[in-house]
C-alpha positions as a printed Julia matrix, in Angstrom:
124×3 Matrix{Float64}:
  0.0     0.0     0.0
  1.39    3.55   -0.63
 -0.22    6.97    0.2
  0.3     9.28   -2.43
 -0.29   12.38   -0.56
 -1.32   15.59   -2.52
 -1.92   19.04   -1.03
 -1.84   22.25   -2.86
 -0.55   20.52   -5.9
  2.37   19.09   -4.46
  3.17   15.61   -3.63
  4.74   14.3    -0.05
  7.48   11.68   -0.83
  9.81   10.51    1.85
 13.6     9.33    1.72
 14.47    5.41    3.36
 16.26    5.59    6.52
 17.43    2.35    6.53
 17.95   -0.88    4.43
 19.27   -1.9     1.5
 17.38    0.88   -0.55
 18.4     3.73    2.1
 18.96    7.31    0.5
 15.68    6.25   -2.29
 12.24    7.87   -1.79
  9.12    6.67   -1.97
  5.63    7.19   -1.36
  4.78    6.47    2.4
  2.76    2.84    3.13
  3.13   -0.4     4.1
  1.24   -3.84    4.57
 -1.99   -4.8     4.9
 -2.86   -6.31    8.22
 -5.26   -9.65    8.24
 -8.71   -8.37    8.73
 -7.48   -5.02    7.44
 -8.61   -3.58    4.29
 -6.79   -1.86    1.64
 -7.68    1.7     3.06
 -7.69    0.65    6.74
 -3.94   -0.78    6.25
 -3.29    2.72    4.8
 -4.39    4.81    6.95
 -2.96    3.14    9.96
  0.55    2.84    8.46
  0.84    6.29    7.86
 -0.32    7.28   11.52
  2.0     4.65   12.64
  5.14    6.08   10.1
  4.3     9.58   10.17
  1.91   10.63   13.43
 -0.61   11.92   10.87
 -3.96   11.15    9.7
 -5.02   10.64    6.02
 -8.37   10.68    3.77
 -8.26    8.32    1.33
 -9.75    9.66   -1.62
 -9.04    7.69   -4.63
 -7.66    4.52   -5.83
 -4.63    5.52   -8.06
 -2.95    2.1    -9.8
 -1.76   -1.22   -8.6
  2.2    -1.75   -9.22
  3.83   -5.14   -9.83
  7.71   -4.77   -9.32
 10.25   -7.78   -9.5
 13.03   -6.39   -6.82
 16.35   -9.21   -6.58
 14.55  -10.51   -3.3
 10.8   -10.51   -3.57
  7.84   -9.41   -5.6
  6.02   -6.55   -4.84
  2.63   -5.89   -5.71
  1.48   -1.82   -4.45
 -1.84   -0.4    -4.41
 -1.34    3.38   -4.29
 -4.24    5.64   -3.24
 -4.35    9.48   -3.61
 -5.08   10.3    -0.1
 -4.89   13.85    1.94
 -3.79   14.88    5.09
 -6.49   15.5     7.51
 -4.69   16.54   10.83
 -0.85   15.74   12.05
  2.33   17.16   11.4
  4.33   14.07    9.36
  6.84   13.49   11.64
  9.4    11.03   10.01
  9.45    8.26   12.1
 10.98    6.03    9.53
 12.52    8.05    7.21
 15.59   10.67    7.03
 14.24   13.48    5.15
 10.67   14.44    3.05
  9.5    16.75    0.4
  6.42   17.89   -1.0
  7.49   18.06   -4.58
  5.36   19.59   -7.81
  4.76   17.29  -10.77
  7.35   18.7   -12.43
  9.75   18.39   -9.63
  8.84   14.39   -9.4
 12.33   13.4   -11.43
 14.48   14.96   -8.79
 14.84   12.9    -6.87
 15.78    8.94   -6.73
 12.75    6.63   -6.56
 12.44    2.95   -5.85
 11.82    1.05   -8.6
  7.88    0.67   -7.86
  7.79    4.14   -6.87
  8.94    4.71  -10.51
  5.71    3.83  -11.67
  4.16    5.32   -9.56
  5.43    8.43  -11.02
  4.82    7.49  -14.43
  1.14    6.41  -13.57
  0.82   10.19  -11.6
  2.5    11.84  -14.47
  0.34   10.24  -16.93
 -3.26   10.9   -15.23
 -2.14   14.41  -15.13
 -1.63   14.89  -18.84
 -4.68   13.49  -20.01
């Protein structure tokens, strides 16, 4: 699951922490829980990650992404920010970025797509 945050035009990404893919950014999520759904997973993980609570407005795409370890499937949501102040938890650094600032920075390889998908829904 991935939160793709949007306020004012501008997207929220976060930077890794930690891990093999520390130092590439991403769009905030996580797992889904059993008994959780899609949007209930969501909205917990970013409370948990980032002290802040999130609307989730509308589904966005579904990723599939071979990484050397492990599959990923990612259901991304555009979501907003209803109250919090994103405290980064989890991650060293965050940005809210404008579309056209989206290739400056380095994404994970799902994230990637997630870009393209963003980039692609704005254009049409």
């Amino acid at each position: 699951m991935a939160a793709v945050m949007v306020r004012d035009g501008k997207y929220f990404a976060t930077q890794r922490g930690y891990g093999e893919f520390k130092d590439y950014w991403e769009f905030p999520g996580g797992k889904v829980e059993p008994g959780e759904s899609r949007k209930e997973a969501l909205v917990r993980e970013i409370r948990e990650e980032l002290d802040t609570d999130i609307r989730v407005d509308a589904f966005l795409t579904t990723v599939n992404c071979e990484y050397p370890l492990f599959h990923l499937t990612m259901h991304c949501y555009r979501c907003s920010v209803v109250s919090g102040s994103l405290v980064l938890k989890e991650h060293e650094s965050a940005a809210w970025l404008r579309l056209e600032e989206l290739d400056s920075v380095a994404w994970l390889p799902a994230d990637v797509e997630v870009v393209k998908e963003i980039i692609a829904q704005t254009s049409r």
